[in-house]
C-alpha beads as a LAMMPS data file, in Angstrom:
LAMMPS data file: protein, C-alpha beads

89 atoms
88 bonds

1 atom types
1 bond types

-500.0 500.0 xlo xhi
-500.0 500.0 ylo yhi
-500.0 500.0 zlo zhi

Masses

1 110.0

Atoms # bond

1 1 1 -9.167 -12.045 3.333
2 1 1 -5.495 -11.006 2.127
3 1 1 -7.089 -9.323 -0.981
4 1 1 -9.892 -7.460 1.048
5 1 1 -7.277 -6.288 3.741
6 1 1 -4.776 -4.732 1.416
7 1 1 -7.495 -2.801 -0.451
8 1 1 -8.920 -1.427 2.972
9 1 1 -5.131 -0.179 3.453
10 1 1 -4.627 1.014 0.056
11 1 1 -8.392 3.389 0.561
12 1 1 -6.786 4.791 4.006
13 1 1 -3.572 5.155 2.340
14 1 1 -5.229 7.572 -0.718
15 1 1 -6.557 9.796 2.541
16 1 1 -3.594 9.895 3.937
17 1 1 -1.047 12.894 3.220
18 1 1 2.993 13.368 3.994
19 1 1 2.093 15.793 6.418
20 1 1 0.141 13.621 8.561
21 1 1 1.298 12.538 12.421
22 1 1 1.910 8.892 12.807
23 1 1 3.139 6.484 15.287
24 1 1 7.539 5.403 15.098
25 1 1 7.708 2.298 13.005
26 1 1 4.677 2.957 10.688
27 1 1 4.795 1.968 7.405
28 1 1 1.720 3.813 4.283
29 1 1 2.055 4.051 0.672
30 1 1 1.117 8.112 0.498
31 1 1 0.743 9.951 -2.823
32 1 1 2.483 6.639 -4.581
33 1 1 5.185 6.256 -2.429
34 1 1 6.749 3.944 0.484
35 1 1 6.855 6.182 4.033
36 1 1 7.671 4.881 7.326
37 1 1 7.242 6.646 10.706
38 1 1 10.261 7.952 12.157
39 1 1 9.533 9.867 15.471
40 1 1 6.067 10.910 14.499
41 1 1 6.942 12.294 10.681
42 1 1 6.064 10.293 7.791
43 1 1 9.884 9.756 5.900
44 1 1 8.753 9.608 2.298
45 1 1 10.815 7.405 -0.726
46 1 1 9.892 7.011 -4.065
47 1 1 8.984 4.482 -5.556
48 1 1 11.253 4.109 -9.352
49 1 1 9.890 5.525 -12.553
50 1 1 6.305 4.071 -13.713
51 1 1 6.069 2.525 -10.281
52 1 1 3.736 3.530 -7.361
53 1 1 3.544 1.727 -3.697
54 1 1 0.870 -0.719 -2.783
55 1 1 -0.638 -2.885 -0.093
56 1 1 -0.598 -6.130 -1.356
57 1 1 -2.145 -9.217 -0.650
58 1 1 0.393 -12.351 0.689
59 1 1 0.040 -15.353 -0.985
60 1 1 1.302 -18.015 0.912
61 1 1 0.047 -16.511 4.238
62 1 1 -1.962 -14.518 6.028
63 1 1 -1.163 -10.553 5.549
64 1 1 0.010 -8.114 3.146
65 1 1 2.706 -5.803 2.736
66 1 1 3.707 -2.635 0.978
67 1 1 5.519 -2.714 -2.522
68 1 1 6.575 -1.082 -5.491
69 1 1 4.631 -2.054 -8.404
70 1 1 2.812 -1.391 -11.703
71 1 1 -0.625 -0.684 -11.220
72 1 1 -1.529 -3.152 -13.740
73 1 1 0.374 -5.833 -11.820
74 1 1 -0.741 -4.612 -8.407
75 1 1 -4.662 -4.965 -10.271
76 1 1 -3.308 -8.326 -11.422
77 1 1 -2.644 -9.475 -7.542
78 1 1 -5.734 -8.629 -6.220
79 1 1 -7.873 -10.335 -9.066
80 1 1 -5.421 -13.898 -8.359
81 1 1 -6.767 -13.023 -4.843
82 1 1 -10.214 -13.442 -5.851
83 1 1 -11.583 -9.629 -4.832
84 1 1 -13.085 -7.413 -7.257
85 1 1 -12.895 -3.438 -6.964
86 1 1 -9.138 -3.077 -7.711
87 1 1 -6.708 -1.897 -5.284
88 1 1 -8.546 -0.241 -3.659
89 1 1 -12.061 -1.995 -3.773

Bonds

1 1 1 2
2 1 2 3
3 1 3 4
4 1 4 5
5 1 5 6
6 1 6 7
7 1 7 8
8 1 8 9
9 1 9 10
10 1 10 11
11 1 11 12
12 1 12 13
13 1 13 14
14 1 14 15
15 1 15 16
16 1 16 17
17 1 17 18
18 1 18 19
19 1 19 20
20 1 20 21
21 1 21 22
22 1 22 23
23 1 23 24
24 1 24 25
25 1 25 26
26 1 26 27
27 1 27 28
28 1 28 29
29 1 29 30
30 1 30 31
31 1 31 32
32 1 32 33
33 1 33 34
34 1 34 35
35 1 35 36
36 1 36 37
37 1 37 38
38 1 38 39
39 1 39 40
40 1 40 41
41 1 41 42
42 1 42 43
43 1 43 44
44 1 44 45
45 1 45 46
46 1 46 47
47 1 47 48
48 1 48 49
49 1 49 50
50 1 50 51
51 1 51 52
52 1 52 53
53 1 53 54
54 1 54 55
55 1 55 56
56 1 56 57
57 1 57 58
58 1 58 59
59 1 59 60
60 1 60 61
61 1 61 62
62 1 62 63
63 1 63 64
64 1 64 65
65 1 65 66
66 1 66 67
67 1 67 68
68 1 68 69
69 1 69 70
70 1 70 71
71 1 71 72
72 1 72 73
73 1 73 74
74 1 74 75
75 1 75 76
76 1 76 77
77 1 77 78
78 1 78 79
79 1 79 80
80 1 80 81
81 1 81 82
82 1 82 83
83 1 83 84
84 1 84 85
85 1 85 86
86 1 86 87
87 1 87 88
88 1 88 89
């Protein structure tokens, strides 16, 4: 279910733009990088060179959360995690 989650985030996530209202204490990957909400603007950080932010699957628990990561590696996760589609499904 991890696997299937954090692609449904990372689809919303490609829709979603810097621009975009949100609610205080969000957290999206948009255009490759990690943004949380502060107020109801989206403060945007990128991610280092040849890396891109992610919902990822947990692997001990339930949940994901939002990294930095290759997208080979990120591909990598969600095939451990037994879904098929890539990140984004």
């Amino acid at each position: 279910q991890n696997g299937l989650d954090a692609q449904k985030l990372n689809a919303q996530f490609a829709k979603m733009s810097a621009n975009d209202s949100c609610t205080s204490g969000g957290q999206a990957c948009i255009g490759g990088a990690f943004a949380q909400c502060v107020g109801s603007s989206w403060a945007v950080t990128p991610c280092s060179s040849g890396l891109s932010c992610f919902a990822l699957p947990l692997v001990t628990k339930a949940g994901t959360s939002l990294a930095c990561d290759t997208q080979s590696d990120a591909e990598a996760r969600f095939v451990a995690a037994g879904v098929q589609g890539g990140v984004t499904g």
